[in-house]
C-alpha positions as CSV (number, residue, x, y, z in Angstrom):
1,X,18.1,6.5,13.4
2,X,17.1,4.2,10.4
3,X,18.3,0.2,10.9
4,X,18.0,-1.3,7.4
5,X,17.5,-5.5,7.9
6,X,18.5,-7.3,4.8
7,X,16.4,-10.8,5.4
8,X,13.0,-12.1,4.0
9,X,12.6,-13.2,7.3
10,X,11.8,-10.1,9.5
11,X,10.0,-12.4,12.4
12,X,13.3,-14.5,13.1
13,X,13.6,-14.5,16.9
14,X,16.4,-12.6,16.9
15,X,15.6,-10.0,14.0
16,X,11.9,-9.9,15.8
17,X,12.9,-9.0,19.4
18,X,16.1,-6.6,18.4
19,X,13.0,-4.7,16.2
20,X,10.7,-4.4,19.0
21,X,13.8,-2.9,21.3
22,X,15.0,-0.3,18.8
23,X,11.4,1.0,17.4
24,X,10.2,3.0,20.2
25,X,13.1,5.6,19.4
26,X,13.9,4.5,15.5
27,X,12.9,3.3,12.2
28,X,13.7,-0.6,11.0
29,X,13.5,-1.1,7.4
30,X,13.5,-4.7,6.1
31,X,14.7,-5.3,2.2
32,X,13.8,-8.6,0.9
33,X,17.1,-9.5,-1.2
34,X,14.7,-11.5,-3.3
35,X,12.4,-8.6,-5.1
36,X,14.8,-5.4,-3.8
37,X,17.5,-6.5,-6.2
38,X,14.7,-5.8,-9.6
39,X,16.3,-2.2,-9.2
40,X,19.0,-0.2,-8.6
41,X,18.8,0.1,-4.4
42,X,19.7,3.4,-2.7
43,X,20.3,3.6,0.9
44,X,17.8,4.5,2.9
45,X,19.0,3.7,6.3
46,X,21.9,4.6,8.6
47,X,23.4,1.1,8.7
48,X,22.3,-2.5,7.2
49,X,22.4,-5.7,8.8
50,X,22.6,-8.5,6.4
51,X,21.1,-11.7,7.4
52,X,20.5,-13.4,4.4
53,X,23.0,-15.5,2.7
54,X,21.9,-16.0,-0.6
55,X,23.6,-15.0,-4.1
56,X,20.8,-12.1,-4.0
57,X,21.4,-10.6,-0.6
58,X,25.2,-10.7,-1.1
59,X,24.6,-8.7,-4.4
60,X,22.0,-6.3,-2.6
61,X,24.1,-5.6,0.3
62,X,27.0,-4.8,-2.1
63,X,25.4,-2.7,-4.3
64,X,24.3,-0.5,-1.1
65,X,28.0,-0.8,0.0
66,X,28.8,1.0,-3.4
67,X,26.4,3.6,-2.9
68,X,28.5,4.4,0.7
69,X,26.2,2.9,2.8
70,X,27.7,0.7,6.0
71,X,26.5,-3.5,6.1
72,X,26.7,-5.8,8.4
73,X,28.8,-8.2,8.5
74,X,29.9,-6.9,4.9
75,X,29.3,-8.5,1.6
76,X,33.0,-9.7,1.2
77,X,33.2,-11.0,5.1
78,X,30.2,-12.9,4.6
79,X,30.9,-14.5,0.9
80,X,34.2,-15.7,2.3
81,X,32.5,-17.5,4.6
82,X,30.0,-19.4,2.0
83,X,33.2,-21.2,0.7
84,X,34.2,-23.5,2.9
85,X,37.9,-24.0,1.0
86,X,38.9,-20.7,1.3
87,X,37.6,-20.6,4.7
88,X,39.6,-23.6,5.9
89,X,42.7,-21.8,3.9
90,X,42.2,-18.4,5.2
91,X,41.6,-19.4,8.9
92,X,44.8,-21.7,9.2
93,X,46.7,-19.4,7.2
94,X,45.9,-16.5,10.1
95,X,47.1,-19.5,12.7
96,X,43.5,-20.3,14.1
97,X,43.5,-24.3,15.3
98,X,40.8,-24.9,12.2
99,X,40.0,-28.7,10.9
100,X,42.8,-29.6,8.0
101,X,40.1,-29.3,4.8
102,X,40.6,-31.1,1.2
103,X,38.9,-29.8,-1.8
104,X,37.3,-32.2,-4.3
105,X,35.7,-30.9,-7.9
106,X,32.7,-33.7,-7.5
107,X,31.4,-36.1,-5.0
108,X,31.9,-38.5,-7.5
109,X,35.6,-37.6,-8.0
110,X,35.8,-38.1,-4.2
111,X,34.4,-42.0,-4.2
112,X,36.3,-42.9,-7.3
113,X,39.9,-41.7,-5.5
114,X,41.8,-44.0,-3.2
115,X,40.1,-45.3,-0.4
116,X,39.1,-43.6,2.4
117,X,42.0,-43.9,5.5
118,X,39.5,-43.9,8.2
119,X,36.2,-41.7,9.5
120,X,35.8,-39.0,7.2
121,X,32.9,-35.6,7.4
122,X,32.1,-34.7,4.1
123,X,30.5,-31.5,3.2
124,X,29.1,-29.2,0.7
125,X,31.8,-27.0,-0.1
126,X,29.5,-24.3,-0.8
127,X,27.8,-23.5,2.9
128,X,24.3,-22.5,2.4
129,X,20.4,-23.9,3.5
130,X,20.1,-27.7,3.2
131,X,24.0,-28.5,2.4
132,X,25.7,-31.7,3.0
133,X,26.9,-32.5,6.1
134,X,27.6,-36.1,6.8
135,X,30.1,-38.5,8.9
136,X,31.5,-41.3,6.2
137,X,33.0,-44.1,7.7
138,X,34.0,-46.5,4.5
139,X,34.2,-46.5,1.4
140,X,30.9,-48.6,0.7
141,X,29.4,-45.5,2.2
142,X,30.8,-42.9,0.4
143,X,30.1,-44.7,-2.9
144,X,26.2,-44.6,-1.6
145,X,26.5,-40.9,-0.8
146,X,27.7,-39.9,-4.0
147,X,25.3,-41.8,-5.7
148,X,22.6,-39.0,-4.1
149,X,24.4,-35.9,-5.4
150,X,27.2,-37.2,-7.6
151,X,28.4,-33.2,-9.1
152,X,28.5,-31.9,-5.7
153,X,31.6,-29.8,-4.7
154,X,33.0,-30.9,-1.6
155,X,35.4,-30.6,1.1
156,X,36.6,-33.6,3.4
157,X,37.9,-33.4,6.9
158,X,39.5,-36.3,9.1
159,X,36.7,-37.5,11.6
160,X,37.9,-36.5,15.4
161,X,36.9,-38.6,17.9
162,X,35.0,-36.6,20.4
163,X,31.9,-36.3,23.0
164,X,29.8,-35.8,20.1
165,X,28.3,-32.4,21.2
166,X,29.4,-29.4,19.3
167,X,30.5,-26.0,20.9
168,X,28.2,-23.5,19.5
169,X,30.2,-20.0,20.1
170,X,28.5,-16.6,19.0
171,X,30.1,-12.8,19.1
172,X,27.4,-10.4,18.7
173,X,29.2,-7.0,18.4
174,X,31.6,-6.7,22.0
175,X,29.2,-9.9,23.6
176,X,30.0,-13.7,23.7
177,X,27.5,-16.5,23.8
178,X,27.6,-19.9,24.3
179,X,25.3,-23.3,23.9
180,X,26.6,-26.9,23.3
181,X,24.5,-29.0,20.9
182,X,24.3,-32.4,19.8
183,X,26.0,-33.0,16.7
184,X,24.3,-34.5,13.5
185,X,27.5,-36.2,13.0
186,X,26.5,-38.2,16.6
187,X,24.5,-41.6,16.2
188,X,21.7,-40.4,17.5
189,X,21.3,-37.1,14.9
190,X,21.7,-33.4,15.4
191,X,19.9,-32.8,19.3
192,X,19.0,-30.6,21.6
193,X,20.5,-27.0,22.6
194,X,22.0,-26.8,26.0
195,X,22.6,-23.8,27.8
196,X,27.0,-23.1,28.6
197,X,28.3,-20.4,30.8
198,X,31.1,-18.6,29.1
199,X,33.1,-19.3,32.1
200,X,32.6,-23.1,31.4
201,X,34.4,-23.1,28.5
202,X,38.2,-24.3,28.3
203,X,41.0,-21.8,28.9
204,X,41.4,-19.8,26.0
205,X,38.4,-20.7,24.0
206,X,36.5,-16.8,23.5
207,X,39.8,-15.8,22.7
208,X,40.2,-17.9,20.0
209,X,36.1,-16.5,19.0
210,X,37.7,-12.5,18.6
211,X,40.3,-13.8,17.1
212,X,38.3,-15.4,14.3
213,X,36.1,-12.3,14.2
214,X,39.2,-10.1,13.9
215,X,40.6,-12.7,11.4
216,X,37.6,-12.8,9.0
217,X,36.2,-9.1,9.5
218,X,33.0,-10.1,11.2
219,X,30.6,-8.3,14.1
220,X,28.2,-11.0,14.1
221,X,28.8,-14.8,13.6
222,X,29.2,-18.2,15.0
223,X,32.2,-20.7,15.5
224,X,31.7,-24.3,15.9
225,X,34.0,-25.7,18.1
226,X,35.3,-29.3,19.3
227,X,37.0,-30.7,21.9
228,X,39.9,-32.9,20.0
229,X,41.1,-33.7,24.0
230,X,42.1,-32.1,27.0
231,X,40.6,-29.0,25.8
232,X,42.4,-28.6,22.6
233,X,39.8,-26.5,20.4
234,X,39.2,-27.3,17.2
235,X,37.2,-25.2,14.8
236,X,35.3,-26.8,12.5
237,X,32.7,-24.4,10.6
238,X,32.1,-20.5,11.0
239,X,28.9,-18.6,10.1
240,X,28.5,-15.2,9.3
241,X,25.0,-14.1,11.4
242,X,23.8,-17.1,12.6
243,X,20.8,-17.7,14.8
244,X,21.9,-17.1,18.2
245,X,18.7,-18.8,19.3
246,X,17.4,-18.3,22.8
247,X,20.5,-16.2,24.2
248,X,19.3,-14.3,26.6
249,X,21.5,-10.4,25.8
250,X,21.6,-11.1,21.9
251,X,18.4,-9.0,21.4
252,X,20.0,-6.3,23.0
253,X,23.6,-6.8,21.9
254,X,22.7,-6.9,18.3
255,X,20.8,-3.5,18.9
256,X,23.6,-1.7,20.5
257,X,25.8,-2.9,17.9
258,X,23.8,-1.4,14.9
259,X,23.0,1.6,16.7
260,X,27.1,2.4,17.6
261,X,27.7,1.3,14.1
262,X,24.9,4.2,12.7
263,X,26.6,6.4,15.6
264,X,29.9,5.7,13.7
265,X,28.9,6.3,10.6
266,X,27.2,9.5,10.8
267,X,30.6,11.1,12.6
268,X,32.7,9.7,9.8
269,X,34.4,7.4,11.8
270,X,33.5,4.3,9.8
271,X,33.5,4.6,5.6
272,X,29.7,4.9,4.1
């Protein structure tokens, strides 16, 4: 079988070790979205997984999608994601307990509209390497923020209080995986990685992770997850293909996954 990797990054730890467990028995192809886009691409492999993010790998991995061949996540599941408004929309429309999001044109429109009614997290509305991500707290603040990166697009969400650690929540085909890390909204910056048993996790919590696969059409992606109190989940970003960093199984489950997708695929059971 012939695993296509859409990434100009074959030696990510993950890409890396799911490559060394699939080619003793198969081929792995790596298309950098960057120079594979100067042509018209035809498929050459069984199944694609896009890693890359950027407006040239979303155009690659659609233009093999027209040509029948199977990505992913797909090219719409994971440019639905890069916009964090219709994220926010989409996901509370589908009933998932996701931070209420505002939309503002500017940074700049943002600090010269009323004043702030408490903690705020601003962030680029476009997600993508290097966004912005902060905590706001007044309006002094915001006004020094926007000063940075005044024609910025947006979105705002209401600070909850909260331990300060963020759920990191991964699906990787039928597997779940979890880590909490220190937030970079905390005072003292984004931290370490900790490991989490799945079973540590509040009631109901990797239910609410298929559901937002199911919701947004994805096999591989992360959900970032707070506890607002008592439990109470609250889902604040999702990522289409993410690290998943030092999980022990995601090597494997990513493998299994594109080889029952290629499996698929060549029976007819999934479109090409």
């Amino acid at each position: 079988m012939r695993i296509g990797l859409i990434t100009r990054d074959p030696a990510h730890p993950l890409l890396a070790a799911t490559t060394a467990l699939l080619t003793p028995e198969h081929d792995v192809l790596t298309l950098d979205p960057e120079t594979a886009g100067d042509h018209e691409p035809e498929p050459h492999a069984d199944v694609y997984l896009l890693k890359a993010r950027t407006p040239q790998a979303l155009a690659l991995a659609r233009a093999l999608e027209e040509r029948g061949a199977p990505v992913v996540n797909s090219a719409a599941a994971t440019a639905l994601l890069q916009d964090r408004t219709a994220m926010a929309e989409y996901a509370r429309r589908a009933g998932l307990p996701f931070a209420d999001t505002r939309t503002f044109a500017t940074l700049a429109e943002l600090a010269d509209g009323p004043r702030l009614p408490g903690p705020v997290v601003v962030k680029s509305r476009r997600s993508r390497k290097h966004d912005l991500v902060a905590r706001v707290d007044d309006d002094g603040q915001l006004r020094a923020l926007a000063a940075t990166r005044p024609r910025e697009p947006v979105v705002v969400q209401d600070f909850v209080p909260n331990s300060g650690w963020d759920h990191k929540l991964w699906a990787v085909g039928d597997r779940l995986f979890a880590a909490l890390r220190r937030s970079e909204l905390s005072p003292e910056g984004r931290g370490p990685t900790l490991p989490l048993a799945l079973a540590d996790l509040p009631p109901g919590w990797p239910d609410i992770v298929r559901r937002a696969g199911d919701v947004f059409a994805l096999d591989v992606y992360g959900v970032d997850v707070i506890d607002a109190g008592d439990g109470s989940p609250l889902i604040v970003d999702i990522n289409a293909f993410p690290g998943v960093r030092g999980q022990d199984g995601a090597p494997e489950a990513l493998a299994a996954l594109a080889l029952r997708r290629t499996v698929l695929a060549n029976n007819g059971l999934i479109p090409r």
